[in-house]
C-alpha positions in Angstrom: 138.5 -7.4 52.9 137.9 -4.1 52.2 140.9 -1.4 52.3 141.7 0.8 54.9 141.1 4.5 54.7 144.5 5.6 55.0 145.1 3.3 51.3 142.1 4.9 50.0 143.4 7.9 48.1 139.9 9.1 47.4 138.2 9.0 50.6 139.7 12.6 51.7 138.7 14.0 47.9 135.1 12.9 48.6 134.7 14.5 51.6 136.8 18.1 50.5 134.9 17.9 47.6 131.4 17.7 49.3 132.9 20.6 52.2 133.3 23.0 49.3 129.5 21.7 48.0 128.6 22.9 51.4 129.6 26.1 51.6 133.4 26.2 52.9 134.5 28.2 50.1 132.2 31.1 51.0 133.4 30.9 54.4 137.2 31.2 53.1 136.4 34.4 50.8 134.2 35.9 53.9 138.3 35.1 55.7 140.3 36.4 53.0 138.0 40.3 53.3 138.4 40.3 57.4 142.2 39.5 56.3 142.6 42.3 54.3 140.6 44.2 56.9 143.5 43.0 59.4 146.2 43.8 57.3 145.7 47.4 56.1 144.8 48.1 59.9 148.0 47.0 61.6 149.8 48.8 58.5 147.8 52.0 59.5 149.3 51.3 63.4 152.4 50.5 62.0 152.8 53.9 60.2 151.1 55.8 63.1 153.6 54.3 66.1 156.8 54.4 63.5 155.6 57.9 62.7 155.2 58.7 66.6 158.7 57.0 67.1 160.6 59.1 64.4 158.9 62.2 65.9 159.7 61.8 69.5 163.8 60.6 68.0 163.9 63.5 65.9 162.7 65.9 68.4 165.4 64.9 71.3 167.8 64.8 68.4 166.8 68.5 67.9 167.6 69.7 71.2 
C-alpha cells in the first residue's frame, strides 16, 4: 500500500521546491516593487487629505 499524500511530508516540498524552479520567486519580487509602489502612494494620499483636513479645521477654527 502506498501512503497517502496527506502522510507524505515531502510531497508539498517537491512541488514548492519545483514552483520556485519555475519562476514564482520572480513573480513575488515583481509583487513586493508594485507593493512598495502601493504603499508610498496611499502615504502620499494620506498626507495630502490629512493635510487638506487640518487646513479646512484650522481655518473654521480661525474665524
Amino acid at each position: 500500500t502506498s501512503t497517502p499524500e496527506w502522510e507524505d511530508p515531502t510531497a508539498d516540498v517537491k512541488r514548492t521546491a519545483f514552483d520556485v524552479k519555475q519562476g514564482v520567486g520572480d513573480g513575488f519580487e515583481g509583487d513586493s516593487k508594485k507593493l512598495v509602489k502601493f504603499a508610498v502612494t496611499g502615504l502620499l494620499a494620506i498626507i495630502l487629505v490629512g493635510g487638506i483636513i487640518a487646513y479646512l479645521l484650522y481655518s473654521s477654527l480661525k474665524k
